[in-house]
N, C-alpha and C positions, 0 to 999 in steps of 0.2 A: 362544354360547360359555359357559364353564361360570362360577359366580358366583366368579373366584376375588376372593382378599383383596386387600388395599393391597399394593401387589408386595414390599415388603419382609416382610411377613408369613407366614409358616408357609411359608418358601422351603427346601428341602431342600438336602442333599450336592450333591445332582446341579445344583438349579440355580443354587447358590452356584459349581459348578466349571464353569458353560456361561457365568455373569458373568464370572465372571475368567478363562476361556480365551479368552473372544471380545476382553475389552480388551487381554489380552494379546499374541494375533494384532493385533490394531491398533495395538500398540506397537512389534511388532519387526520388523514390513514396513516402516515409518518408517523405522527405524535409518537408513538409507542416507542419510538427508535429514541429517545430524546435520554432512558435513563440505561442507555446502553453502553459497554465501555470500550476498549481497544480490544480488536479479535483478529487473531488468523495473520494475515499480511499487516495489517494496519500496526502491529508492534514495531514491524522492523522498518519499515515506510514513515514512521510517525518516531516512537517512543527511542528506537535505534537511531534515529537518521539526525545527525548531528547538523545536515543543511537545513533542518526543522528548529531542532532547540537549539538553534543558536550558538552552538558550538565551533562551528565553523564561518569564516568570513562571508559575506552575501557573495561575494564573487563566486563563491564556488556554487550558489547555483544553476550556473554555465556550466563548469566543469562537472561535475559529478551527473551521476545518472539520478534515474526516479528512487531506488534507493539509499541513496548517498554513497555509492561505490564509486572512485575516480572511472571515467568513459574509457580509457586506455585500461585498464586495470584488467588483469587478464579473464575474472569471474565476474566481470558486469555483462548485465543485459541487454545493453545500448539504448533501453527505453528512456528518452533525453526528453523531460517534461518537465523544465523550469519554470513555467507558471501553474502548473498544477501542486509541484513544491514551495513554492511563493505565499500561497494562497494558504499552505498549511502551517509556514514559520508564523503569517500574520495572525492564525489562531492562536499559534503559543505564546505571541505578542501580546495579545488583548488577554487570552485566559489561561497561560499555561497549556498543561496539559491535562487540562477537565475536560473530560467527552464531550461534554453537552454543547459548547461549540461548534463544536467538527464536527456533530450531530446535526445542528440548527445551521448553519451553512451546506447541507447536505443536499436537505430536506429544503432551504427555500431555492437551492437549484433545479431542483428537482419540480417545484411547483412551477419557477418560471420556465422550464423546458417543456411543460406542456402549457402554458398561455402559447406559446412562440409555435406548437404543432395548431391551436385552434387556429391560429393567424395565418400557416399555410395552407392549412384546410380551406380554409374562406378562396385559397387561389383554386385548388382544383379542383372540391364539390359541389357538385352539384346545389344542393340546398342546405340550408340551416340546419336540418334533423341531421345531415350527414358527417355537419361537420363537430355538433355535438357529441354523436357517437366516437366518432374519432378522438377527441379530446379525454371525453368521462374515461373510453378504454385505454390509453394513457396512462391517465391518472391510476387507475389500478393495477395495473397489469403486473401478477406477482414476479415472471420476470426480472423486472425493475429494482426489487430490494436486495440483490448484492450488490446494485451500484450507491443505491440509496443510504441502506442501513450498515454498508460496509464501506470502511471513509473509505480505502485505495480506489472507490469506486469512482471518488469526487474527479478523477480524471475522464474518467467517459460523461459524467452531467458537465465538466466544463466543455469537452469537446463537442458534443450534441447542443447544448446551447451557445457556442461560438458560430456552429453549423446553420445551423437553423437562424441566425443572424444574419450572417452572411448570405443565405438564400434569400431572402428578405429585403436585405438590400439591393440584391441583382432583380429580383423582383420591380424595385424602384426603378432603377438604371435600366431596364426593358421599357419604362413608358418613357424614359424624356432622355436616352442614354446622355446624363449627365457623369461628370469624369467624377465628380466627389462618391455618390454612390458607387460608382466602378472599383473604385479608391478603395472606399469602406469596407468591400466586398474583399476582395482579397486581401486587407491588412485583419479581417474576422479570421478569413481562413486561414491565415499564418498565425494569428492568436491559441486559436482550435490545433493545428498545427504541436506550439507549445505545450499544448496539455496532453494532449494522446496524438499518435501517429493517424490513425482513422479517418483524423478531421479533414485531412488535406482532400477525401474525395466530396469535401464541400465545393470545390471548385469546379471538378468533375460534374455533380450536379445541376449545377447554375447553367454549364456549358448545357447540358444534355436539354434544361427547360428551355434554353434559349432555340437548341437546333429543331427541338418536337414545335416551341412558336411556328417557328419558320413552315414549317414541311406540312403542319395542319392546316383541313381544309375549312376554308372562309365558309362564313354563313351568306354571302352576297349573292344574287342573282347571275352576277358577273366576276369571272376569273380572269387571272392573270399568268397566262405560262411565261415559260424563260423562250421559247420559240417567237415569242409576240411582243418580246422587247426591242427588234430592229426595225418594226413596224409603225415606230412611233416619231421618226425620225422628224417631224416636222413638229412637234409637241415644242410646249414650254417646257420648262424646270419643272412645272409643278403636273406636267400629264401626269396620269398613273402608271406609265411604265418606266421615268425616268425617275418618279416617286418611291417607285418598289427599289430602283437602283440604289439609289440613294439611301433606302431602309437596310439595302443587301451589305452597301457599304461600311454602314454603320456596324451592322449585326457582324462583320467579319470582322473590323476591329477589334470589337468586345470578347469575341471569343477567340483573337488573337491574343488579347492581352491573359486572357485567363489560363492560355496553352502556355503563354511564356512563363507565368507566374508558376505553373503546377510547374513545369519545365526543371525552373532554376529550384524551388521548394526541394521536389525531388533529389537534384543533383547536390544541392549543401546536406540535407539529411542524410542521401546513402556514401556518399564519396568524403564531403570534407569532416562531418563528424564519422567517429569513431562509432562503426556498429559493437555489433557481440564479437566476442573473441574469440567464444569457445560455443560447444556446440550445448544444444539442450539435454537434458537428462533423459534417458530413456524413459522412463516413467512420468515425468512429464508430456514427452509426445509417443506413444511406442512406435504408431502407425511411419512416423519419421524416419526411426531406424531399423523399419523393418527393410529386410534383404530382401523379397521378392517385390520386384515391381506391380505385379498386378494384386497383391494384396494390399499396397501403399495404395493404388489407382483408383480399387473397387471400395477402399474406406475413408477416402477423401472424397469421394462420390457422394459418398450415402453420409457425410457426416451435415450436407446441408439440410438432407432432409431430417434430421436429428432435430439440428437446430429449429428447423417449422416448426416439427414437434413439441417444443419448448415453448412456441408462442402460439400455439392451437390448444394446447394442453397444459399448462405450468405448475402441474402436480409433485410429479417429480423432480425434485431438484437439489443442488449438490452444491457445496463449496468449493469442490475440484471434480474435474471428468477427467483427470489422468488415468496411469495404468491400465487397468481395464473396466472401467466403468462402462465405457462403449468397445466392447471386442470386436476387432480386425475382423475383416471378412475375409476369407482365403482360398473361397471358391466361387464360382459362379455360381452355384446349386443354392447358395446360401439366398434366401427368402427374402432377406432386404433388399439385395439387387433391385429387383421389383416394384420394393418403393422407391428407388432412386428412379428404375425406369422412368413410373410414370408420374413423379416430382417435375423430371425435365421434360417430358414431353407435354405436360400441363405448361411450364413455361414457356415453353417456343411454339404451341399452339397460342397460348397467349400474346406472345410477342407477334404471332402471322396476322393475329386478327388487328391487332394493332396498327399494325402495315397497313394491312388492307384498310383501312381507314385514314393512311396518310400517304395520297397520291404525293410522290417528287413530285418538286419545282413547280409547286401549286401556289399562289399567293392569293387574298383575297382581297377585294376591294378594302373593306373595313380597317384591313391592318395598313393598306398604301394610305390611308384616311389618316391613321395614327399620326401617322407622319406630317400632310403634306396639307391640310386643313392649318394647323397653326400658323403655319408658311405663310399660307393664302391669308391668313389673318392680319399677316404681319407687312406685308407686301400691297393689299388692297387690292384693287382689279387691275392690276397689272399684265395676270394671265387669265383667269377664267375671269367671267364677266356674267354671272348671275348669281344670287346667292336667296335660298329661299329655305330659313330655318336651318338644320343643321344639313342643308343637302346640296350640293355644287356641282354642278354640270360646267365645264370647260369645251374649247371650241375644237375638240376633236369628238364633243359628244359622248362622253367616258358620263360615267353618273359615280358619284362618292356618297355611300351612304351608311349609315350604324343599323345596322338589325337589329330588331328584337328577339329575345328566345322568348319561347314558348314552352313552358317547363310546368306542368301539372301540379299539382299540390300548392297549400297554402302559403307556407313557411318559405319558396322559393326566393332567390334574389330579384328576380323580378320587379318589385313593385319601388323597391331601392333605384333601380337600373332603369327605369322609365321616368323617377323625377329629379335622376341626377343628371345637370346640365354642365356643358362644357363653359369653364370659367376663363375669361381673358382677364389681365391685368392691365392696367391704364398704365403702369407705370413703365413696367418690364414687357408688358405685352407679350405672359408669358401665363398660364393655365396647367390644371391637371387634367393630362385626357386620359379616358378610359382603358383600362386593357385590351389590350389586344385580345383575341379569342383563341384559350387553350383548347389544346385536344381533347374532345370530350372521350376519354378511353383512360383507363386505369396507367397508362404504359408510363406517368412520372411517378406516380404511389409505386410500381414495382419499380425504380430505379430508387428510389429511394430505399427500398430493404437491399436489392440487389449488392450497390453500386457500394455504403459503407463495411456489405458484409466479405467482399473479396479480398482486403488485407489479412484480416483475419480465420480465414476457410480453409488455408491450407495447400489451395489450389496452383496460385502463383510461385506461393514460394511455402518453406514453412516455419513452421511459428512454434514457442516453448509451452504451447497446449491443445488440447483435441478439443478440449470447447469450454465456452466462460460464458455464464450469465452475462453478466455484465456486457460484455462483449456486444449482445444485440439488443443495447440503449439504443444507439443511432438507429441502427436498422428496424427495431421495433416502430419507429416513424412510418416507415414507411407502410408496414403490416396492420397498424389502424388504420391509414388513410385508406388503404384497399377497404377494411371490415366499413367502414364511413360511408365510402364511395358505394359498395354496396348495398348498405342503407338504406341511401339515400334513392338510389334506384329503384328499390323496390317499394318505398315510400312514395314515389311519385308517381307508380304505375299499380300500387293498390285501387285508387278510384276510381279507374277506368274498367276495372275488370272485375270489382269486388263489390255485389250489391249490397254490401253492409259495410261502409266504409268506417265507420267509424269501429265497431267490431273488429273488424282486419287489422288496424291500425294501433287498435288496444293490442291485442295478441300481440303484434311485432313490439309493441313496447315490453312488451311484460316478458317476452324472451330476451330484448334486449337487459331488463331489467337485472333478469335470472342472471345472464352470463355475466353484468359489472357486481352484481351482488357476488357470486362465488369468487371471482377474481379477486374482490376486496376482503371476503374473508381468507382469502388463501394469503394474502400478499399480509396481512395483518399478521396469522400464525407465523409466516416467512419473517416477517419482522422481529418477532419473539422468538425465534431460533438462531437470532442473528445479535442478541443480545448479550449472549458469552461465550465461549468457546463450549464449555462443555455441551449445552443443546446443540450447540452449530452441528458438531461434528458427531453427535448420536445423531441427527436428521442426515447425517448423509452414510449411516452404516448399511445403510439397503443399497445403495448406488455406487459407492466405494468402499467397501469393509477394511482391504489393507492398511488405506491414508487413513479413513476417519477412526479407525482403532487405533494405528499408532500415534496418532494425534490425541486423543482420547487419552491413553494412555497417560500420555506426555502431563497432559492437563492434571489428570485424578494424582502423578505422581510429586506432580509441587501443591496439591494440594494438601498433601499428610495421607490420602488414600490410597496405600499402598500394593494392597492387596487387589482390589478392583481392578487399580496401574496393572496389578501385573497378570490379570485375568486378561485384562484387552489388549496388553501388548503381544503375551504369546498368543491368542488368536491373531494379532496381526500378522505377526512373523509366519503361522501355520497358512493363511491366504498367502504369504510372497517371503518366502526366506529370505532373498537378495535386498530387504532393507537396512540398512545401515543403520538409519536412525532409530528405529524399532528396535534392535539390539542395540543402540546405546543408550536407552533412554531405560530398558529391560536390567541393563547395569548400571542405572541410575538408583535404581528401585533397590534394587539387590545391597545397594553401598547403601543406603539409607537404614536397611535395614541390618546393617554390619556384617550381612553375608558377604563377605568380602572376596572369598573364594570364586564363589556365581558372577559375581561380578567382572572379576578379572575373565571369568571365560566370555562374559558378553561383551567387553570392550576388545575383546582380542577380534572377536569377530567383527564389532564395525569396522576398526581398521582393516581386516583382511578386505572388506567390501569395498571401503572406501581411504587409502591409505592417508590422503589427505586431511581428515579429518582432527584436526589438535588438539580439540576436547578429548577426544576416546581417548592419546595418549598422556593428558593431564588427570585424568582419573584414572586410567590404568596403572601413573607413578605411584598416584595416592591410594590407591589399593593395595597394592605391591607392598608400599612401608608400613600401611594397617594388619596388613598381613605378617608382620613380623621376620619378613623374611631375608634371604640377601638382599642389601642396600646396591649392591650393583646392578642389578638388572631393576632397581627402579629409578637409578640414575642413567642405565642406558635410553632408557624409553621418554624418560622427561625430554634428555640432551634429545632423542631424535623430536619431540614432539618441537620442542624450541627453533628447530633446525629449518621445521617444514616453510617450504616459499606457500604454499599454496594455490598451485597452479590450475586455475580453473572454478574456484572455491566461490559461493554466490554472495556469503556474506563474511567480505573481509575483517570488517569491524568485530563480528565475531572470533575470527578467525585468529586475528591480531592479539584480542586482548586472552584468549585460549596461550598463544604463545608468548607471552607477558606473565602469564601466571605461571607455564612451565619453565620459566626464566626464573623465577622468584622461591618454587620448589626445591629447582636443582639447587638454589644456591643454598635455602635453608640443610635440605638432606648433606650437601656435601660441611658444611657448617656443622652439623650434628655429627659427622664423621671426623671431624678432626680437618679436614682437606679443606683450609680454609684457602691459600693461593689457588685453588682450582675454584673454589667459590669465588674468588675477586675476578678471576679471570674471565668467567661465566656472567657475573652482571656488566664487568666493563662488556663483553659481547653485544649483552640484551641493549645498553646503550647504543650501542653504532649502529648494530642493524635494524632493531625494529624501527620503524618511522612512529614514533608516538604521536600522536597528534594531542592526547591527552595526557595536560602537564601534569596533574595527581601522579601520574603514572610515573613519570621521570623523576620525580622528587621523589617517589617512593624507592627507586632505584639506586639514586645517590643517595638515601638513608640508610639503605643495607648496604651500600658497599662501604660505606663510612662504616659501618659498625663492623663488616668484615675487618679493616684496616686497621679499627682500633683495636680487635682483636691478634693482628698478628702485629702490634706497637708501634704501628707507620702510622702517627701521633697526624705527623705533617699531613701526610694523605689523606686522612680520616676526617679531619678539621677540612681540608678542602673541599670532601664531597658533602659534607654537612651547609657549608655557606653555600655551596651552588644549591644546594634545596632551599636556603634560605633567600638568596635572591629571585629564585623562581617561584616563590610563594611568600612573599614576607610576613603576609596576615595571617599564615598557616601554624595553628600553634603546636603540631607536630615534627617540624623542622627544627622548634626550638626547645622541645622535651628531647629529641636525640642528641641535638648538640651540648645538650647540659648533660648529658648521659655520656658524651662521648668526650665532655673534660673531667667527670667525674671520674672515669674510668682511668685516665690519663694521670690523673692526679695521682690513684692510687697503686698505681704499676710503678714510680717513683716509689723505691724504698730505701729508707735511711741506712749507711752502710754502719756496720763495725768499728771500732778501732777510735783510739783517742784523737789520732790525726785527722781525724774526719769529721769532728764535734764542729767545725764552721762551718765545713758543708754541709752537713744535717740541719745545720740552724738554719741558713738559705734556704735548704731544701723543705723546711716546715713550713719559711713563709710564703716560699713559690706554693707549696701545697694546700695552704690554707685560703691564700688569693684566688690559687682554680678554682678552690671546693664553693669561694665565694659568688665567683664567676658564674659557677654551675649550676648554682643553685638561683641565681637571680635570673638564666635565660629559664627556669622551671617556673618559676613565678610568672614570668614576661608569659609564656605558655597559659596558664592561668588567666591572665588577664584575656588576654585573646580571644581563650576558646572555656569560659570555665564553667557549661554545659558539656564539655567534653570529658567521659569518663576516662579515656586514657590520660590524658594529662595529669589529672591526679594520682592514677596509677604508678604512674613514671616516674611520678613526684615521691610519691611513698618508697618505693623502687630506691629512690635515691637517698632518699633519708634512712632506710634499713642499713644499708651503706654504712652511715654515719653513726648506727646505735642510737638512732631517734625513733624510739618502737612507738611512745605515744603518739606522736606526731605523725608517723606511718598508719598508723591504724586508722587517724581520725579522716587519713585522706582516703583511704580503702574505702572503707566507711560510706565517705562522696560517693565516690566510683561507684560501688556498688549500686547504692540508693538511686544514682541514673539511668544504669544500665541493669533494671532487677531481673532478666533473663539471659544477662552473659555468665554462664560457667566460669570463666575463668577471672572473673572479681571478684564472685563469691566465693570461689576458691580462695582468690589470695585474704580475703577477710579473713578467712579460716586458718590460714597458715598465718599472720598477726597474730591471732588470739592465741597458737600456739606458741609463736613467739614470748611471750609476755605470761604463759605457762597457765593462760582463762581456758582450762580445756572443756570443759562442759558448754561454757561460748562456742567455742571451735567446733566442738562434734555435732551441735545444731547447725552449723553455720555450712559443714562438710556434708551433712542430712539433705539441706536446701541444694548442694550443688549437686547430690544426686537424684534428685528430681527432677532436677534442668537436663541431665544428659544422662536416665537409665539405663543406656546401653553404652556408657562408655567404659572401659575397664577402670581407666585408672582412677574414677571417681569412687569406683567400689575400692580400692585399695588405698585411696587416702582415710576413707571413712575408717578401715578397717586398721590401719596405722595408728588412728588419735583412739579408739574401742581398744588397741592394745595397748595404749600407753597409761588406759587409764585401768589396763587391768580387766575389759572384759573380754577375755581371751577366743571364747566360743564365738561369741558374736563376730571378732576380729576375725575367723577360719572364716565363717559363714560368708564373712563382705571377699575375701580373698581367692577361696571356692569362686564366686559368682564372679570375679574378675579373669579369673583363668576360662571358666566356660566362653566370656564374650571377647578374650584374644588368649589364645592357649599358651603365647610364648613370652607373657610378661614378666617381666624379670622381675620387678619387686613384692610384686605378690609372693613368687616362689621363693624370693630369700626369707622373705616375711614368715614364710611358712615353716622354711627350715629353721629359723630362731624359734619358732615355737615351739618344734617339735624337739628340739634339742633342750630347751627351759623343762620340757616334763618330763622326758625322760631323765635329767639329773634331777627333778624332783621324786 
């Protein structure tokens, strides 16, 4: 290839406007992504991860992993990418959490990760058209859009554009090895580093361009072996063979420095941080945990040539390749062998001819010239003593000269390369010299796909997936640079062989055209499947039906579609029974729709699957008590779910706040049962052990154990845990509706005794009583103030004035409540139970109308309707509501007394 400059150097019209056409095409095939929102990983990476929203101190994003799980923690990943989470808190900085940020930061990574491929292109192709091609293919390449339009991805675009920097700048530090460039280059690749693991074989790289410099052969008339440097013995400093010394020198440095750098990188990543703890899931790698070795061998083999597949083809494609999306190979007889055959032996055929093109311990004059020309500049006729244009002959008769290439076609560097002169400075006495001359052979385009895709392959070690788009951002580098380098090949040997060159040259465009045309409509549609979950994962039911079903599922059933939920999920379960999630997400469905029975049989089964799971046994409690049945075995199950460490579990934060809520259950259920000291005992637990990180949480903890407390008339204790909520939130104006709830209560458990001897302490005891009720009532106002869009506070308020036999005053705060919250059941309720109060029952029975609207499949809504239709004397209607309360939970107790007063009323009639 010809010697061009630093790519920013003596770059023309044209390929200033092939830079900015090609990031521009990369920008505006994006667009589509821009009204796209959080999907797939991006929830728990973004929307979960408290090192994002700010929840957590900056420190910790050192400590925690890429999904905000502490590094030590026994279910993290070890994937340690604090500037790739950096880069997403500054999003929620600037805009929250509105897509369209994350999106537009995505997407202008993305555009400058291909400016930064045209820029390496200009180093190793051959010509302008090659390095176009290279770029435009880039720019589309459907691959590309799970890094793109799926933020988690933003850690492979920073790692590739950290990469591709760094390369760039060793690029520099190859023409004048300055230490600042050397510098820049490894503090890129320790950047890159930061963001994804991958980046670090940007060093690897740099090393590899540096040794193929070396070992390529010169275009000079004249060579320089390593046998013909004791020959020189009588030379100045500046012969050419103590020239080359001195290049060798140099060159050993540099790629000393970069071995040490990968060296120590290496050894703080795997040794001083904390990897993974536990191992991957089987369905995420299967081939991993499979027991025979030669089918681990034979599909770790063949899974690279998948991956070519995906960049030859990128039709089909997937938001996960787990489970079986690519089935194990487990014989030899199996067919793809065959493509792996001849995958590798295409490469190392490749790699021979490559060789063969680069004799060892070759130098060539041009490149001792790099060198030793500035020298002589600097020095004057000290040692050689003729100088005629850029050509120097010294007194051992050596000749130092720059070749020309001869490179066919219009568009070559060429015409660049013959009127760019070497520059001295008067002041520094110090120039840009040319490049040295790459190997003209594909063999750094293939390190480039090679070299970033070996972390990820499986081969060295392995890894928690069988394959990820994403994955070959970096490596896709290097698979345009080869389609480029190609190109450009054959663009510059159509006119010597093709009597109708401009015909010949049409067609190769108009195929190149064809293949970035299809690429950009596929990478477009990829875009818009990548929009929300639900398309995401119907586009990958051909290629994983288990995941994208139960995923699917998952989706349709927080959507309210529940039937469809549960069409896809038992298909999911019928492709892989052993998913856990698939069946609890089946008794998800099932509890929504108050089949409650079904339900509990699906949550049985994810935990048998998965025992750690604390969701299953947080719905399995609450099944169990909708079920009407014994309270003990849904207090066993809560108490176990509460209990669970979670050993190995990927998302703690989930996981934690699952046993947070079974802490909060048990305590209600046992509260409901009279077992209130087992219920204080149970929250003070959830106190010690869970680590909350989230104060809501704790304050809402010491709010129930206060109202436990005040329930069994530990006054003191009660008042305690209510001020520790109040100091942990003071602006919270639920801390101060309980605590006025919990003098209220206080007040009223004091009752005036008997007896005439006791008329003075009754009279104290009116005034201490009327002082709390005072007290109590003013931290309920204080609440008010605070929060007085908050419908419970007025709730609470009304709550407390029924207390007191202030029905109007109670009603008018309901009232509030309601009107803010007009699809909570249970305001519209208590409205309705007001208007009974106060004896407005035809109010009431509209009011009980509306809250069986709000929840038609709850029982007890039909049995208060059917309560106020009795009271006012429509007796038929009242069976009709108490029938349909019995059908949707068969053991409610009030219906059935409801029914037995009926039917006792007409029979004595």
């Amino acid at each position: 290839s010809p010697p061009v400059l630093y790519p920013f150097c003596s770059m023309s019209p044209k390929d200033y406007a092939g830079l900015v056409g090609c990031s521009t095409l990369a920008f505006v095939l994006y667009l589509n992504t821009f009204n796209a929102g959080f999907v797939y990983d991006d929830r728990r990476a973004i929307l979960g991860n408290e090192d994002v929203t700010g929840a957590g101190p900056w420190t910790h994003l050192l400590r925690n992993d890429f999904w905000g799980t502490r590094l030590t923690d026994s279910g993290s990943h070890g994937s340690w990418r604090p500037l790739c989470v950096l880069s997403f808190r500054l999003n929620f900085l600037a805009a929250g959490l509105t897509p369209f940020g994350y999106h537009l930061v995505n997407v202008l990574l993305h555009s400058l990760a291909t400016g930064l491929v045209v820029l390496v292109g200009r180093i190793h192709l051959p010509s302008r058209a090659g390095v176009l091609a290279a770029g435009l293919l880039f720019a589309v390449h459907p691959v590309h859009s799970e890094a793109v339009a799926g933020l988690v991805g933003r850690a492979d675009l920073l790692a590739c554009v950290c990469s591709l920097l760094a390369y760039l700048a060793y690029q520099r530090h190859m023409d004048n090895r300055e230490w600042g460039s050397l510098l820049l280059t490894v503090l890129l690749a320790l950047a890159g580093l930061l963001c994804k693991e991958t980046a670090i074989t940007a060093l690897l790289l740099c090393g590899t361009c540096d040794v193929l410099a070396a070992v390529g052969r010169g275009h000079d008339k004249h060579e320089i072996t390593w046998k013909s440097l004791p020959l020189a013995g009588s030379c100045s400093l500046l012969c050419p063979n103590k020239s080359s010394f001195f290049l060798l020198q140099h060159r050993l440095r540099s790629l000393s420095i970069l071995s040490v750098s990968l060296a120590c990188a290496l050894y703080c990543r795997l040794s001083v941080l904390p990897g993974p703890s536990s191992a991957f899931a089987a369905a995420d790698n299967p081939a991993a945990h499979e027991a025979s070795w030669r089918t681990r061998t034979l599909t770790f083999l063949y899974l690279p040539v998948e991956n070519l597949r995906l960049l030859l083809w990128p039709q089909r494609l997937s938001f996960d390749w787990g489970m079986e999306a690519i089935p194990r190979i487990r014989t030899l007889w199996d067919g793809r062998n065959l493509l792996s055959a001849g995958f590798y032996a295409f490469l190392g055929r490749l790699l021979w001819q490559s060789r063969r093109g680069l004799p060892a311990g070759v130098l060539g004059f041009s490149q001792v010239a790099g060198i030793s020309l500035p020298l002589v500049r600097r020095l004057g006729d000290n040692s050689c003593h003729t100088w005629l244009g850029n050509r120097a002959t010294c007194d051992c008769h050596h000749q130092l000269a720059e070749q020309p290439w001869s490179h066919s076609g219009a568009d070559s560097y060429d015409s660049e390369l013959a009127t760019s002169k070497t520059k001295t400075g008067t002041g520094t006495g110090r120039g840009r010299r040319s490049r040295r001359p790459l190997p003209e052979h594909p063999l750094m385009c293939v390190a480039f796909v090679v070299l970033p895709f070996l972390p990820a392959s499986n081969l060295l070690f392995y890894v928690g997936f069988v394959m990820a788009e994403r994955i070959l951002y970096l490596p896709s580098v290097g698979y345009c640079l080869l389609v480029g380098f190609g190109f450009a090949r054959i663009w510059q040997q159509l006119p010597a062989h093709s009597p109708r060159p401009f015909a010949t040259r049409l067609l190769l465009l108009c195929t190149l055209g064809i293949l970035l045309g299809a690429h950009g409509l596929r990478s477009f549609q990829r875009n818009r499947e990548w929009r929300d979950e639900e398309q995401l994962f119907r586009s990958a039911i051909a290629v994983n039906p288990p995941k994208a079903l139960g995923n699917l599922g998952s989706v349709l059933s927080a959507h309210g579609r529940y039937e469809e939920a549960k069409a896809a999920l038992t298909m999911a379960i019928g492709f892989r029974p052993s998913m856990a999630d698939a069946h609890f997400n089946l008794g998800v469905v099932h509890q929504n729709q108050m089949n409650f029975s079904s339900a509990v049989t699906c949550y049985r089964k994810a935990i048998q699957l998965r025992p750690q799971m604390a969701v299953a046994y947080l719905n399995l409690g609450t099944s169990l008590v909708s079920l009407g049945g014994d309270p003990g075995e849904a207090m066993r199950v809560l108490r176990a779910g509460s209990r669970l460490e979670g050993q190995g579990v990927r998302d703690r934060g989930g996981h934690e706040a699952a046993r947070y809520t079974c802490y909060l259950q048990l305590g209600s259920l046992l509260r409901s049962q009279g077992q209130l000291k087992e219920a204080a005992e149970m929250l003070s637990e959830a106190l010690a052990t869970l680590g909350l990180q989230n104060q809501n949480q704790r304050i809402e903890l010491h709010l129930r154990l206060g109202e436990v407390y005040a329930e069994l008339e530990d006054w003191q204790r009660a008042e305690e845990q209510q001020m520790m909520a109040l100091h942990l939130q003071p602006q919270q104006g639920a801390a101060y509706v309980t605590y006025g709830q919990t003098l209220a209560r206080n007040v009223s458990a004091k009752k005036p005794k008997a007896g005439a001897e006791n008329i003075k302490i009754n009279n104290k005891l009116c005034c201490l009583q009327g002082s709390r009720l005072a007290e109590a009532e003013m931290w309920f106002k204080r609440a008010l103030q605070l929060a007085p869009l908050e419908p419970s506070s007025h709730h609470h308020y009304a709550d407390f004035l029924e207390q007191q036999e202030r029905h109007q005053e109670a009603l008018s705060l309901r009232l509030r409540a309601a009107s803010l919250a007009p699809a909570d059941y249970a305001l519209q309720s208590a409205v309705a139970d007001a208007l009974r109060l106060l004896n407005r029952l035809v109010e009431a029975e509209l009011w009980y109308r509306r809250a069986v609207t709000l929840q038609p499949l709850a029982a007890h809504a039909h049995a208060n309707l059917g309560a106020i239709l009795q009271m006012r004397g429509r007796r038929r209607e009242a069976v009709e509501c108490y029938h349909r309360a019995l059908e949707l939970q068969p053991g409610h107790a009030i219906s059935r007394a409801n029914l037995e007063k009926i039917n006792l009323s007409w029979d004595n009639t």
